[in-house]
N, CA, C and O atoms as a GROMACS GRO file, in nm:
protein
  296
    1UNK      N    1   8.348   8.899   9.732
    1UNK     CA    2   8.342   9.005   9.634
    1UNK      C    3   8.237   9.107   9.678
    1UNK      O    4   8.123   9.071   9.706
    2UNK      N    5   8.278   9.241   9.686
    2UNK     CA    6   8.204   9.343   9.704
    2UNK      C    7   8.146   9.419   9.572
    2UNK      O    8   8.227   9.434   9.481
    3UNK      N    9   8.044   9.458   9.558
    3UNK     CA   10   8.005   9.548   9.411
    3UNK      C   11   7.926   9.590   9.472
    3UNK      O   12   7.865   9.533   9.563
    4UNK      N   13   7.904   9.781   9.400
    4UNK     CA   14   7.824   9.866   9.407
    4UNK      C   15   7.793   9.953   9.253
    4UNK      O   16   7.891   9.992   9.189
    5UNK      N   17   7.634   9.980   9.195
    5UNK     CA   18   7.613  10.024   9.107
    5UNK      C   19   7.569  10.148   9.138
    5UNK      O   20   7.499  10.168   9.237
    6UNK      N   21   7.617  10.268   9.032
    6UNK     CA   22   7.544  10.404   9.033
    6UNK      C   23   7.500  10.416   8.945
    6UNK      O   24   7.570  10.375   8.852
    7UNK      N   25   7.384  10.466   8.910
    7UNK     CA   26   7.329  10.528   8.786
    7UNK      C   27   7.308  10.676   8.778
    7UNK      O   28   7.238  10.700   8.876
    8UNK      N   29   7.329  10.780   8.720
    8UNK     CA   30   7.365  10.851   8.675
    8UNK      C   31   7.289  10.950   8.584
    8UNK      O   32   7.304  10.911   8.469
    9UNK      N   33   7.216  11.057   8.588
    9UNK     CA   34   7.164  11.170   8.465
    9UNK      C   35   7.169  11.263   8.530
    9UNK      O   36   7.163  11.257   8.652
   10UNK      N   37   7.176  11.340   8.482
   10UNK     CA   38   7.234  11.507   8.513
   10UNK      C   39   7.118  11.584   8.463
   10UNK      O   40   7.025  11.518   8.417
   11UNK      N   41   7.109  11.723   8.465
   11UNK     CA   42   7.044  11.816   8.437
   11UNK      C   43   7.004  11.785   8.285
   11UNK      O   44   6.892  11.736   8.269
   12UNK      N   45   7.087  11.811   8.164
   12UNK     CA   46   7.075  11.757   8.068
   12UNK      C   47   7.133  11.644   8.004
   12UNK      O   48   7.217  11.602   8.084
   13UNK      N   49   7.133  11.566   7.895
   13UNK     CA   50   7.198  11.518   7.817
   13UNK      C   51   7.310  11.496   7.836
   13UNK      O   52   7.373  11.404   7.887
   14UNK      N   53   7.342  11.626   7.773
   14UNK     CA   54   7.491  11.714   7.717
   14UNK      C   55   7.566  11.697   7.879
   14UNK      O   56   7.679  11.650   7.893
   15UNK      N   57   7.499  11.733   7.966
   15UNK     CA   58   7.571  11.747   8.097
   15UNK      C   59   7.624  11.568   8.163
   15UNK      O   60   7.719  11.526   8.230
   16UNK      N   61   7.504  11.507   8.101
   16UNK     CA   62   7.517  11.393   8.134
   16UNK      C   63   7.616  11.304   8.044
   16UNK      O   64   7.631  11.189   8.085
   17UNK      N   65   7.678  11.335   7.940
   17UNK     CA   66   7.768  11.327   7.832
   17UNK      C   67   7.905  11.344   7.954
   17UNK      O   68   7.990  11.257   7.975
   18UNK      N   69   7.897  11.462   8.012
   18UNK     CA   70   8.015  11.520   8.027
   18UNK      C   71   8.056  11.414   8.166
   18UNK      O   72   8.168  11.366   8.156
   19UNK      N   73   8.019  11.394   8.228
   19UNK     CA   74   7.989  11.342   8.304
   19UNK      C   75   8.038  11.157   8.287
   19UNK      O   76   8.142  11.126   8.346
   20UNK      N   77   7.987  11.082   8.233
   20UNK     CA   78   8.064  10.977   8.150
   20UNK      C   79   8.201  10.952   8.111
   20UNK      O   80   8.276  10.855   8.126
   21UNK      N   81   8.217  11.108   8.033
   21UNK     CA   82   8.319  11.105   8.007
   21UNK      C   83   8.424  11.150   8.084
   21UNK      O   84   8.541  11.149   8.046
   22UNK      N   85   8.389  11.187   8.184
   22UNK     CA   86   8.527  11.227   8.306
   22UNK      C   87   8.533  11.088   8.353
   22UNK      O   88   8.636  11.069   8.418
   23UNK      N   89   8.449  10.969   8.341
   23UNK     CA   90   8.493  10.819   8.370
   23UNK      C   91   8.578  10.735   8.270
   23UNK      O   92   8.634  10.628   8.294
   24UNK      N   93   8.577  10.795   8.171
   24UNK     CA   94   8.648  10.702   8.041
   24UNK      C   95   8.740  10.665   8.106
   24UNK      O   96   8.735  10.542   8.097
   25UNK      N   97   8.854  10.701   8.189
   25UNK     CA   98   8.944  10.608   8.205
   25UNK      C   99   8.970  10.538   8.355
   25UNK      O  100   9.066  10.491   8.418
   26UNK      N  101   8.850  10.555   8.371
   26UNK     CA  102   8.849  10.458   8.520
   26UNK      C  103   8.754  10.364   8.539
   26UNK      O  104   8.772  10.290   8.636
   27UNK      N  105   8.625  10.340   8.450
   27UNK     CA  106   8.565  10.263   8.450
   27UNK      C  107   8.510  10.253   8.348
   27UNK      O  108   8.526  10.335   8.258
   28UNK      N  109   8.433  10.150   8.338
   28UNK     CA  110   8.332  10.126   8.207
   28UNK      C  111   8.192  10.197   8.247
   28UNK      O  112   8.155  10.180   8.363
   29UNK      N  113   8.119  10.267   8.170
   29UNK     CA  114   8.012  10.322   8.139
   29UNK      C  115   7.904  10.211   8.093
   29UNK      O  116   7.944  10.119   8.021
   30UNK      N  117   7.800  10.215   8.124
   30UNK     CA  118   7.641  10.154   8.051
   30UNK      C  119   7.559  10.244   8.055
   30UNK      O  120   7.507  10.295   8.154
   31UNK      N  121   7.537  10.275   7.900
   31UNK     CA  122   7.396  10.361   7.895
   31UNK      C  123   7.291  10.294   7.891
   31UNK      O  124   7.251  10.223   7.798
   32UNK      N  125   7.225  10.320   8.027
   32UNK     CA  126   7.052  10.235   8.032
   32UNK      C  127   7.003  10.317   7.936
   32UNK      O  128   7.005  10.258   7.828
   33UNK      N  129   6.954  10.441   7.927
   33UNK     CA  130   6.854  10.542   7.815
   33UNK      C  131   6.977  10.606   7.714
   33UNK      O  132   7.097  10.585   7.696
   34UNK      N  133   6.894  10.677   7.672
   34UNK     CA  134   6.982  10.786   7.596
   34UNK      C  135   7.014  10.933   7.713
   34UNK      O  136   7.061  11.041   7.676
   35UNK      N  137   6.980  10.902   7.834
   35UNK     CA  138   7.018  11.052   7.908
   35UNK      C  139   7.047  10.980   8.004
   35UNK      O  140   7.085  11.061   8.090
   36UNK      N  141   7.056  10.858   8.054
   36UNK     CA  142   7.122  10.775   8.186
   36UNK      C  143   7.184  10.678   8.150
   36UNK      O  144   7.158  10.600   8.058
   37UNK      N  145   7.328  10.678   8.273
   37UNK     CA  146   7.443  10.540   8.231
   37UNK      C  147   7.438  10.502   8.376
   37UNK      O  148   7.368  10.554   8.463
   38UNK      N  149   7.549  10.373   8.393
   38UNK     CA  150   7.505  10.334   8.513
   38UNK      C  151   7.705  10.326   8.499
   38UNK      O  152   7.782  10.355   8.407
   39UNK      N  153   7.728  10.262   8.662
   39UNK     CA  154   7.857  10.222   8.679
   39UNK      C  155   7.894  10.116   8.759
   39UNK      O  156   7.858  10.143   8.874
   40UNK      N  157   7.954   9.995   8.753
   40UNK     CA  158   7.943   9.900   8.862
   40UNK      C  159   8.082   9.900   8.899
   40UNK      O  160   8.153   9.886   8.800
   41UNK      N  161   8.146   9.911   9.005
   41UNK     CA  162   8.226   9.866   9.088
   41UNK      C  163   8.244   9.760   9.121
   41UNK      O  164   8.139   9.696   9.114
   42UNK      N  165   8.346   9.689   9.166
   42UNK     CA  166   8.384   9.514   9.180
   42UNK      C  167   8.519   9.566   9.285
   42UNK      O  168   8.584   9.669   9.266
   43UNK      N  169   8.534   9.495   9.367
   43UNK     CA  170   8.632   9.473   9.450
   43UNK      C  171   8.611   9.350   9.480
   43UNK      O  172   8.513   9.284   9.445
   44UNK      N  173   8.720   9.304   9.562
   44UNK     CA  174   8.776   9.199   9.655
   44UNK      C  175   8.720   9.261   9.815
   44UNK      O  176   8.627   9.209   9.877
   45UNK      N  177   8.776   9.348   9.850
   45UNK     CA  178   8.757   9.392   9.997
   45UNK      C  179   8.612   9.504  10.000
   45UNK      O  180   8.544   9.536   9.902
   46UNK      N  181   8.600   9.530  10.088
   46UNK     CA  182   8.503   9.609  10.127
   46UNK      C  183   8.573   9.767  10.147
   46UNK      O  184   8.501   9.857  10.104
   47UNK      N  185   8.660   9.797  10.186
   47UNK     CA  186   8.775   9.856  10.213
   47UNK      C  187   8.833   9.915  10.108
   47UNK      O  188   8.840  10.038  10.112
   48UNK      N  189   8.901   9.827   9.963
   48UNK     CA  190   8.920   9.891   9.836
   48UNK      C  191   8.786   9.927   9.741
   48UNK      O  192   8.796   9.968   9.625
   49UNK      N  193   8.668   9.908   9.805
   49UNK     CA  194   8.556   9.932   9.690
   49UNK      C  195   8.499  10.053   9.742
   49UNK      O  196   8.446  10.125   9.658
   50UNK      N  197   8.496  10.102   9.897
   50UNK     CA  198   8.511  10.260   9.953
   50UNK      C  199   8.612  10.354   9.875
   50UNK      O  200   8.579  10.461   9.823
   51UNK      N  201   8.736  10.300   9.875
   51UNK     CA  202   8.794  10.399   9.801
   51UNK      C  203   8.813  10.402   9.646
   51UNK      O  204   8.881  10.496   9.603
   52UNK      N  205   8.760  10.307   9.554
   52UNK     CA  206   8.755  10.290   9.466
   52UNK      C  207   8.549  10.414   9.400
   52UNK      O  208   8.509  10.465   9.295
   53UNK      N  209   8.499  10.398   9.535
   53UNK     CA  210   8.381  10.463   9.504
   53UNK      C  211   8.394  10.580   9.562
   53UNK      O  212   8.297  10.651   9.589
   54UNK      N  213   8.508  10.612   9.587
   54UNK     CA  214   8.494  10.778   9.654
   54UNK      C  215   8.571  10.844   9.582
   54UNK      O  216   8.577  10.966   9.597
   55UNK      N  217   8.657  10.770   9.476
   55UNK     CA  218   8.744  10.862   9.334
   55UNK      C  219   8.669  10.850   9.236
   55UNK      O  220   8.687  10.930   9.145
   56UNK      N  221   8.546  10.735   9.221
   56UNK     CA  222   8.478  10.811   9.121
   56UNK      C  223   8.365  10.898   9.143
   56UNK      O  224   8.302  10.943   9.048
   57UNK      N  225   8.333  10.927   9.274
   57UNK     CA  226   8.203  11.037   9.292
   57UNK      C  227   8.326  11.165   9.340
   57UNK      O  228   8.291  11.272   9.291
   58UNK      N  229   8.412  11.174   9.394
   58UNK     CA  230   8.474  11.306   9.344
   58UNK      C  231   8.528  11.352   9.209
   58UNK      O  232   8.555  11.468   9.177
   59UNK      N  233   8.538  11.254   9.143
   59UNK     CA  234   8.530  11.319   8.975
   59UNK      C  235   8.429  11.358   8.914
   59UNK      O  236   8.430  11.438   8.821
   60UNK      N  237   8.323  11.302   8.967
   60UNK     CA  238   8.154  11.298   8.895
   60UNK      C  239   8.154  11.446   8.995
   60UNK      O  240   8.097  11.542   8.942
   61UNK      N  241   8.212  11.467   9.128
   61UNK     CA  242   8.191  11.599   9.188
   61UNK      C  243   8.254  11.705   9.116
   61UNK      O  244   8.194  11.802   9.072
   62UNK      N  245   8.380  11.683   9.104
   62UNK     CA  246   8.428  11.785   9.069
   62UNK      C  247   8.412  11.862   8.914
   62UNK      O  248   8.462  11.970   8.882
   63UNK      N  249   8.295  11.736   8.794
   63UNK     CA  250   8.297  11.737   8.705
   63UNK      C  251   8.161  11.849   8.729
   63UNK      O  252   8.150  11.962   8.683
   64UNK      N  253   8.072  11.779   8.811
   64UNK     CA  254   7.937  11.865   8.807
   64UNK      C  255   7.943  12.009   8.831
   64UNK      O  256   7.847  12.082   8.809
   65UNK      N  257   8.083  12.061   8.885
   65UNK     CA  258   8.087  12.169   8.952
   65UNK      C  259   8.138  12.237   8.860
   65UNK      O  260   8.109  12.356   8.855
   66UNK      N  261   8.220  12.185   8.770
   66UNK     CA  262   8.250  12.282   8.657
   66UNK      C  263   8.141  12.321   8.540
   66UNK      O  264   8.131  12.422   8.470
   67UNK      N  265   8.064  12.202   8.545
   67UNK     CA  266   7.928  12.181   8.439
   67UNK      C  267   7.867  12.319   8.500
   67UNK      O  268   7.846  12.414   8.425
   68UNK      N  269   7.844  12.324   8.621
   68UNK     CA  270   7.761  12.420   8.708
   68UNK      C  271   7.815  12.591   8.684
   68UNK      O  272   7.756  12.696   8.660
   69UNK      N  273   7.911  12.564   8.698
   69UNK     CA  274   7.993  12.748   8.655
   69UNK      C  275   7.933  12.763   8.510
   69UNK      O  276   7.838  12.838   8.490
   70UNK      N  277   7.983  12.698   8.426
   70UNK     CA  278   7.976  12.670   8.258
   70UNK      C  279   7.826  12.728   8.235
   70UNK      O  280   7.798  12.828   8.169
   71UNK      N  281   7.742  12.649   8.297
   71UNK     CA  282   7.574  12.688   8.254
   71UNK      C  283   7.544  12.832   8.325
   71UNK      O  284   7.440  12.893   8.301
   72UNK      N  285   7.640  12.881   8.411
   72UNK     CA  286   7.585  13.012   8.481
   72UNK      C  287   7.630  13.094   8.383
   72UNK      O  288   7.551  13.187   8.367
   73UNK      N  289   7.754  13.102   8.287
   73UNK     CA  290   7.803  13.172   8.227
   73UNK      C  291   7.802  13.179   8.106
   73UNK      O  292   7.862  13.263   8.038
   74UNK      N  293   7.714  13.066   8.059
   74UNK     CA  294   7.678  13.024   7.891
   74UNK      C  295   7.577  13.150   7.823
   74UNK      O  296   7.539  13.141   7.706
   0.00000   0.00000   0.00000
């Protein structure tokens, strides 16, 4: 068994909210604080837990990047 944990806070809160929630349906969330969550990964191979950790940091990417326009234009 392979596992890897991320933990997680963003600029704010609110950002860090958003952020979580672009995971709701791919993993389970743990909020350590009230402004940080964490994420654990589990595989079998070493192999499916690379690509299992590279769809959720391009969502957490592609999430931050919209967070990032949003606050330039708020």
């Amino acid at each position: 068994m392979w596992a890897i944990t991320l933990r997680v806070q963003s600029r704010t809160p609110i950002d860090t909210k958003s952020l979580a929630a672009c995971l709701a349906t791919d993993c389970d969330t743990e909020w350590d604080t009230d402004q940080r969550f964490s994420i654990v990964i589990e595989e079998n191979s070493c192999k499916d837990l690379r690509a299992m950790w590279n769809t959720r940091l391009r969502g957490l990417i592609a999430t931050d990047s919209v967070l990032k326009v949003f606050g330039k234009h708020s």
